[in-house]
C-alpha positions as CSV (number, residue, x, y, z in Angstrom):
1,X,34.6,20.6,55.3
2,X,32.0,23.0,53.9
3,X,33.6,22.3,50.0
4,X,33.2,18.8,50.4
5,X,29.5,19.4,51.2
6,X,29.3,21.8,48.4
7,X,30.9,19.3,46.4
8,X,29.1,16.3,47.3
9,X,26.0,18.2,47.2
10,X,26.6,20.0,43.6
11,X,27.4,16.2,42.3
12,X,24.7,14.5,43.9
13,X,22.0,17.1,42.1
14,X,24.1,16.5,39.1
15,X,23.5,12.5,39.4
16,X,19.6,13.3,39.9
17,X,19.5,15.8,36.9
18,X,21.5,13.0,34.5
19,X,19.3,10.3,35.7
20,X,16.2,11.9,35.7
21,X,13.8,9.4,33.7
22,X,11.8,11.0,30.5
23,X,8.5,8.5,29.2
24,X,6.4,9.5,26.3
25,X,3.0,10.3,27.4
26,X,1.8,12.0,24.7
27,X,0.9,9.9,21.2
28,X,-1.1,10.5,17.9
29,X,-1.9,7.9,15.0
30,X,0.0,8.3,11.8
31,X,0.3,7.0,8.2
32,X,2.0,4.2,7.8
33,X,2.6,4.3,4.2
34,X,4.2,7.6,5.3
35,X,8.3,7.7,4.5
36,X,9.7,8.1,8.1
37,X,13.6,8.1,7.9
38,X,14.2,8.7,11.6
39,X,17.6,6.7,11.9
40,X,19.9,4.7,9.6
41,X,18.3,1.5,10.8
42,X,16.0,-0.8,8.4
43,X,12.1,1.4,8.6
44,X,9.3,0.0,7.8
45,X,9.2,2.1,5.0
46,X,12.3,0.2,3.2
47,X,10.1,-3.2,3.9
48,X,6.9,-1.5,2.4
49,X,8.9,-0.4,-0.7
50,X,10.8,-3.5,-1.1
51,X,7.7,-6.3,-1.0
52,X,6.0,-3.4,-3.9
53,X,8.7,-3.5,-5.8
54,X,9.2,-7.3,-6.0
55,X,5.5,-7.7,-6.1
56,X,5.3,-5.1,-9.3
57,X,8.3,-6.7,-11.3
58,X,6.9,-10.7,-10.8
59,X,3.0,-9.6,-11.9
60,X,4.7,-7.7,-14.7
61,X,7.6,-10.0,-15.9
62,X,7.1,-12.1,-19.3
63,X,7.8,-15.3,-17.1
64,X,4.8,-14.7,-15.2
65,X,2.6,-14.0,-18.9
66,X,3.9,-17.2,-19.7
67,X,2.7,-19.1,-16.7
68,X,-0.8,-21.1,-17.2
69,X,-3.9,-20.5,-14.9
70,X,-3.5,-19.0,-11.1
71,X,-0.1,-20.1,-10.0
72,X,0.1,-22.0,-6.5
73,X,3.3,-20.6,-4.7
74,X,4.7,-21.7,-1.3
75,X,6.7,-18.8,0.3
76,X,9.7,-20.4,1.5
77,X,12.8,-18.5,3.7
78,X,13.8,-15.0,3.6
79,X,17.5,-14.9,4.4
80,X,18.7,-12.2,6.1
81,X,22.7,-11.1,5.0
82,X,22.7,-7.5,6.8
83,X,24.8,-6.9,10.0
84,X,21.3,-5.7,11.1
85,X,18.4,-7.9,13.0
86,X,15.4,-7.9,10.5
87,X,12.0,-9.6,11.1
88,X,12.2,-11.9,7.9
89,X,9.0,-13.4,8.1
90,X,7.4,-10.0,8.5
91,X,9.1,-9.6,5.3
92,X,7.9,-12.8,3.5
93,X,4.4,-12.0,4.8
94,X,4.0,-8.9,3.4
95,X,5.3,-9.8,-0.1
96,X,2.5,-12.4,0.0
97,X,-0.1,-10.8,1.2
98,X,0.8,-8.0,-2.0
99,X,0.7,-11.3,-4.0
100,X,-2.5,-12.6,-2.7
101,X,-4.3,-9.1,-3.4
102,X,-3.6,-9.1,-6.9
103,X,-5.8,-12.4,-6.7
104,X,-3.8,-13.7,-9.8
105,X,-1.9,-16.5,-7.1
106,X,-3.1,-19.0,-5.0
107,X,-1.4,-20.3,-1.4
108,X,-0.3,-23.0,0.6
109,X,0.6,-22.1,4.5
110,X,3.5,-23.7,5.4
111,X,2.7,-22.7,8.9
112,X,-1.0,-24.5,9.2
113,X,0.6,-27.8,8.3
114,X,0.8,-29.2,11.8
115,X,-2.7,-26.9,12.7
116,X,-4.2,-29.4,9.2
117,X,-2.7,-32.3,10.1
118,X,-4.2,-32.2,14.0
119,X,-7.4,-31.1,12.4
120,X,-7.0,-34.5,9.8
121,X,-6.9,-36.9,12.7
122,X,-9.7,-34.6,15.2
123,X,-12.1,-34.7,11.4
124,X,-11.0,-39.3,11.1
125,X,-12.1,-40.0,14.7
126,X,-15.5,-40.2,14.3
127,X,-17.1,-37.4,15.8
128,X,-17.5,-35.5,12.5
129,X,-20.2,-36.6,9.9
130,X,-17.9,-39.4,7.9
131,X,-19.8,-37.6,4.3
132,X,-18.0,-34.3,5.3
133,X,-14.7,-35.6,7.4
134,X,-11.7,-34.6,5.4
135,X,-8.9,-36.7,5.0
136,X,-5.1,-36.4,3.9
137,X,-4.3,-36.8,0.3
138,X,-6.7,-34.4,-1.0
139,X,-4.1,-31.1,-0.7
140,X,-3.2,-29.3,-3.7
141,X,0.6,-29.0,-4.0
142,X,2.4,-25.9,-4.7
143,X,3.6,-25.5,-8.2
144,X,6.3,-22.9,-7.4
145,X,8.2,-22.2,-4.6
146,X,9.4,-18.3,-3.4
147,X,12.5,-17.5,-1.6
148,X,14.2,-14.3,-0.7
149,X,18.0,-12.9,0.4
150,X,18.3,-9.3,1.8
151,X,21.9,-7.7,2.2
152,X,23.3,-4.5,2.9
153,X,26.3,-2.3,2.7
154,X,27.0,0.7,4.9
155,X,29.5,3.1,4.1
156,X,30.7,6.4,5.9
157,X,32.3,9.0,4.1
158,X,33.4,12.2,6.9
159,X,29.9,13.2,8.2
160,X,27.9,11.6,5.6
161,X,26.8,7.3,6.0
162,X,25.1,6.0,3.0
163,X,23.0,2.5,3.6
164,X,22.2,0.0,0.4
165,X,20.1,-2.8,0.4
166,X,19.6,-5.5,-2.1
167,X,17.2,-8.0,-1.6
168,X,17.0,-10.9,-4.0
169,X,14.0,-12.6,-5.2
170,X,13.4,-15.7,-6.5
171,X,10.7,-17.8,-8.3
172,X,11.7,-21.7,-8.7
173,X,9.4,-24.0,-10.4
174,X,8.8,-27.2,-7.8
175,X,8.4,-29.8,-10.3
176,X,11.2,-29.0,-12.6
177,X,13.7,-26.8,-10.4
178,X,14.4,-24.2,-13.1
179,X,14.9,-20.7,-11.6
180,X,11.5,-19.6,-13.6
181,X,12.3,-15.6,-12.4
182,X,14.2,-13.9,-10.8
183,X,15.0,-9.7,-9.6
184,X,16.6,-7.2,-7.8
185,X,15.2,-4.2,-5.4
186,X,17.8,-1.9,-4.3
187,X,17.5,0.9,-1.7
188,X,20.3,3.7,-1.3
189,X,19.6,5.8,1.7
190,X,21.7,8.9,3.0
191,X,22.3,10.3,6.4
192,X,24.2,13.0,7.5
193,X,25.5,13.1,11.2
194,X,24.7,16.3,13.3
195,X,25.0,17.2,16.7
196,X,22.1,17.0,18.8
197,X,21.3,19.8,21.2
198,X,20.1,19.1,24.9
């Protein structure tokens, strides 16, 4: 009788020491342009370098010299090919808010189309001076029209895993549907698997 108290009691402080709960309560601001490769999922560093990289090879490339004025783009679908779940959009936004800051683009939201077209009828009804009410017809439509595909391989090799990415951009004029440019950003990362001490 006394070992199977000493048993049941040894297990039972065993149960409460395994499912103790740990919370961080402790935090600190940090860079976050800073390289963090805490795990061999997507960072936010690889979306950071990625949008640069495509952002750097369309203001350099001799398809955007050739192209007259301040471009209007519409940033269309970022697919997604990984095994992973990535935030696409966040993606998307970021290479077009890089493209925005290098004020040599212009625009349109795909998202504040329904947000205009509410505003259209609210501006037509009468309550808004009919010398300022704005009216449908008047939008400037984009010229080109940007798209993106991001895929990955993983490969293990004994204790080592190497991760590539490849995201795809692409450039397509609207009116014409040529593939005006087009590149590649690639991202090779390495881990190697340890143990992790308690």
């Amino acid at each position: 009788m006394t070992r199977t108290r000493i048993c049941v009691s040894l297990l039972a402080g065993l149960w409460l020491a395994c499912s103790t709960e740990k919370a961080f309560t402790k935090g600190e601001y940090t860079d976050p342009n800073e390289i963090d490769l805490l795990s061999d999922d997507w960072a936010p560093s690889d979306l950071q370098l990625i949008a640069k990289k495509v952002v750097n090879d369309l203001t350099t490339s001799p398809a955007f010299a050739q192209m007259q004025g301040r471009p209007v783009v519409i940033v269309g679908k970022f697919k997604n090919s990984t095994s992973e779940h990535i935030d696409m959009q966040s993606l998307a936004d970021k290479v077009q808010t890089q493209l925005a800051n290098t004020g040599r683009f212009a625009f349109v939201d795909p998202g504040a189309r329904q947000a205009v077209a509410e505003e259209y009828e609210y501006q037509q009804s009468g309550y808004v001076r009919p010398d300022q009410a704005k009216g449908p017809g008047q939008q400037i439509a984009p010229d080109y029209i940007m798209t993106g595909d991001l895929a990955s391989i993983r490969q293990r090799v004994g204790s080592d895993e190497f991760i590539y990415y490849k995201m795809t951009a692409k450039l397509t004029n609207i009116r014409t549907g040529i593939l005006e440019w087009t590149d590649e950003k690639e991202l090779k990362k390495k881990f190697v698997k340890q143990g992790i001490q308690p």
